[in-house]
C-alpha positions, 0 to 999 in steps of 0.5 A: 248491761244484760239483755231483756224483752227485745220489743219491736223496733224499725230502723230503716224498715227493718223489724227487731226481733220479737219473741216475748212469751206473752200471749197477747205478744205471740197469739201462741198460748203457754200450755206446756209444763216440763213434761210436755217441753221434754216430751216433745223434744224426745221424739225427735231423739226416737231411739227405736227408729233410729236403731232400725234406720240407721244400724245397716250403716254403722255395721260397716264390717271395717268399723263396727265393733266401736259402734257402741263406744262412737254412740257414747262419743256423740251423746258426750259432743251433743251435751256440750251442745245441749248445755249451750242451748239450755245456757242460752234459754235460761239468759233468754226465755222472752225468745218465744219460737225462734230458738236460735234465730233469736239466740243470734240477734240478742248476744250481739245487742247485749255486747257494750261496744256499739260497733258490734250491734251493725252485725245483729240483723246479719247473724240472725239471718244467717243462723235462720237461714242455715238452720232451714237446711236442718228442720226443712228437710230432716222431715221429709228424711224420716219421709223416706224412712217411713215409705221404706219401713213401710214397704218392708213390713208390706213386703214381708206378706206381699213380696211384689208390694214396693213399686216407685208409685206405691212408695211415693203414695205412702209417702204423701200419706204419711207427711198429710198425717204429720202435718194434720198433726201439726196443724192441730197444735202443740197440744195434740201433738204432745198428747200423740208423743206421749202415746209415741215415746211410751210404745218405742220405749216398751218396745226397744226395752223388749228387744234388748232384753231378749237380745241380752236373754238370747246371748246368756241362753245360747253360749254355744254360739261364736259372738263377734264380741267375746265380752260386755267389755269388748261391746262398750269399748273402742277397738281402733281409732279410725272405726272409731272416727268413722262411727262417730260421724253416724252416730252423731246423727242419732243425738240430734233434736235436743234442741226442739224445745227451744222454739216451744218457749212461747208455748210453755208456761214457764220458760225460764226454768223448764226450757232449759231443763228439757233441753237436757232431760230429753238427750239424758232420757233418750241417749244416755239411757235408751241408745246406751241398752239398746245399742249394747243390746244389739251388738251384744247379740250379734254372731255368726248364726246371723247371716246372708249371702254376703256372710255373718255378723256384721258383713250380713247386717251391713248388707241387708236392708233390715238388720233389726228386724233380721235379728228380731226374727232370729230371737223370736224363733228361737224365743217365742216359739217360732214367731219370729216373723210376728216379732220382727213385724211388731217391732217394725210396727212400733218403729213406724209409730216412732218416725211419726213423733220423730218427723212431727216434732221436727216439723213443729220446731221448723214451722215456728222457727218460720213463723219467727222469722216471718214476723221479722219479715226477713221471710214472706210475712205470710209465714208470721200468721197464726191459725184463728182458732188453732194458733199454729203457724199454719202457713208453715204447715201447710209449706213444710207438710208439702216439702216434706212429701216431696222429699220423702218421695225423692228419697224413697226412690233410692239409696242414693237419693235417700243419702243426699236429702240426708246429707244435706240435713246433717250439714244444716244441722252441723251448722246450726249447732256449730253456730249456736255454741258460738253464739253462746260464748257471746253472749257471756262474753264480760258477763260476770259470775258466769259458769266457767263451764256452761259458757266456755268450756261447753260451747267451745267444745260443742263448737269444735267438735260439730265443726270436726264432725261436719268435716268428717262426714264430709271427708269419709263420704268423699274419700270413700268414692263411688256413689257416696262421692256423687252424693255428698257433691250434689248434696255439699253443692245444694247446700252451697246454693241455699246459703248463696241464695239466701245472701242474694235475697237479703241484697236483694231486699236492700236493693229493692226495699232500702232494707240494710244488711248491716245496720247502723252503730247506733241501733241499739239506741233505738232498743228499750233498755235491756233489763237483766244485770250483767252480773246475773249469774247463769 
């Protein structure tokens, strides 16, 4: 027995999940073809934001020579995880906006043995609440990112600019923007992304091809990398470790595409296909050059107070826009201070598209847990006219000022929000890989591949890399240790509390956590065969 539309269905007061694609079911309207899916999920994987955001980090001077070798480990991991998404949209396309939500609830009803189906509610929530910790606060991260940006661009003509107000006013403003987006729909926010993704690639292709240029035209200079080879392999296995921990963190966001299935005019074929365009597009193709670029170029006429190479990358605030200077004065006639300002320019356009789309995935995963009324059902409407979630709008847009504005303020502030998001993003994906292996559990003709050998290794490797970035964080002591406490605390809280709301529904309501054995009973007959090959 396989698993079809799942309609509504009380049971004790509860609400099965409903997710069909049919306008008339959701009020969202199909508009998305498998450009639009792609495009959407491929500015939450923006390459050119996170090669500036994020490159100060990986230029650990202990580590770094395996930073391009670590990003092709975690493009590898986050395929494995990809292909679990796309595997589980494909079986489910009537999941409309709740993605994994739904993911959780329809693999344990399709299972044969009704003891099971008592635990549907329970997984369904638990992936809902955990994935909170990922798409409620990874907007207010690039938040953050964009006061700082924005504060380095002003800087580099107004030195003084950059007091905590300033940064938090330019905060709130950037959130409004994303969330005047958002509002709007999907339709403008695809149109904005297309915009978006066209002007980070022109501009990362750019730096990388006068990054490459520079090194071929100035032999004469000690590169830290003697060769290409030397750039695209791995030098020790613990910088290795280390620098996969954060280049994971690059990969994320393939996912986004799944909570659009409502709104794309056919989800069964291109949800799937998008899930996996967007991370080959964007990682594969994209991080691969621009991160062979930049490691490529770096050599020890590239330095500060704190030394060349990468020591002086590590210390600066800005290592991309450093060596965007250092390539525009030599290369385009002194303007490298107009270069590095552009490409910065071109970076705050992409934190745009990347905190958009991450604020569309996280209002509609809402929203399907607000008509589930396992949240406030207020989160389950629909604009009159615009058909968005636009409680969950409005909600995350003022979260993620708040957030950005508690991050810009410091490092240390900035690396607990992060924190927190990278293990709600762990979780989720960890979660959801198992989820697929249930799903095909006894299904016959099932690809070997897409729904074992992929999900369990996704499953494995974001657990190993959970606890890596946990344990370097800890064990590397001082401020990052204080961080990673309060964020690993934080985190505890949000999944304590969220058990407590659920008992306390039950307390209050007569809501169960776990229902009856015979709740599928009260489900319409699941329609695709189990031998449905996938």
């Amino acid at each position: 027995m396989g698993v079809g539309t799942l309609e509504d269905t009380q049971e004790e007061g509860v609400t099965m999940a409903t997710q069909t694609t049919d306008d008339t079911a959701t009020g969202m309207k199909p508009t998305l073809g498998l450009t639009g899916v792609t495009i959407n999920a491929m500015a939450l994987i923006a390459p050119g934001a996170f090669l500036w955001t994020t490159y100060q980090l990986q230029a650990a001077p202990g580590s770094a020579m395996n930073m391009w070798f670590a990003v092709f480990v975690a493009t590898a991991i986050a395929l494995f995880t990809a292909t679990a998404y796309a595997t589980l949209a494909k079986r489910y396309p009537e999941a409309g906006a709740g993605s994994s939500y739904y993911f959780a609830e329809a693999a344990v009803l399709q299972q044969e043995e009704h003891r099971h189906f008592k635990f549907a509610r329970l997984s369904k929530f638990i992936v809902g609440w955990a994935s909170h910790l990922y798409y409620w606060v990874y907007p207010g991260v690039m938040v953050a990112f964009m006061g700082l940006l924005i504060t380095y661009i002003i800087q580099t003509f107004s030195p003084s600019f950059g007091t905590p107000l300033e940064q938090v006013v330019i905060c709130v403003a950037f959130a409004c923007i994303v969330g005047a987006i958002a509002y709007i729909g999907v339709t403008g926010s695809t149109l904005a992304n297309i915009v978006i993704n066209v002007i980070q690639i022109m501009a990362l292709v750019t730096f990388s091809a006068l990054a490459i240029a520079y090194r071929f035209s100035h032999p004469g200079v000690h590169y830290l990398h003697p060769s290409a080879l030397s750039v695209i392999t791995p030098h020790d296995f613990s910088g290795l470790i280390f620098q996969s921990t954060i280049a994971i963190l690059l990969v994320v966001g393939f996912e986004s595409a799944t909570a659009l299935a409502a709104e794309a005019k056919n989800p069964g074929r291109d949800i799937p296909r998008g899930v996996l365009l967007s991370l080959i597009i964007q990682a594969v193709i994209f991080y691969f050059l621009e991160y062979f670029a930049a490691n490529f170029f770096v050599n020890d006429g590239y330095k500060n107070s704190a030394g060349s190479g990468f020591a002086a990358a590590f210390s600066s605030g800005a290592p991309i826009g450093d060596m965007a200077q250092i390539i525009g004065n030599q290369m385009l006639g002194g303007n490298g201070t107009a270069f590095a300002t552009i490409l910065a320019a071109t970076v705050v356009i992409a934190l745009i598209g990347t905190a958009l789309s991450c604020l569309n995935t996280g209002v509609r995963v809402t929203y399907a847990m607000g008509k589930d009324t396992e949240l406030p059902l207020v989160f389950g409407f629909l604009h009159g006219r615009f058909r968005t979630p636009h409680v969950g709008v409005i909600v995350l847009t003022v979260l993620s000022a708040i957030i950005g504005s508690y991050g810009v303020l410091s490092i240390d502030k900035l690396t607990q929000v992060t924190l927190i998001s990278n293990i709600g993003t762990f979780l989720l994906y960890g979660m959801t890989c198992i989820i697929c292996i249930v799903a095909f559990a006894g299904v016959q003709k099932r690809s070997l591949y897409n729904s074992i050998i992929a999900p369990v290794l996704g499953a494995v490797l974001n657990i190993a890399m959970l606890i890596g970035v946990i344990y370097f964080a800890i064990t590397g002591g001082g401020s990052t240790q204080v961080d990673t406490i309060i964020a690993g605390a934080f985190s505890i809280a949000w999944l304590v509390f969220g058990f407590a709301f659920l008992y306390g529904r039950k307390l209050v309501a007569g809501i169960p956590i776990l229902h009856t054995e015979n709740y599928k009973a009260k489900v319409k007959e699941l329609e695709a065969p189990v031998g449905e090959s996938v």
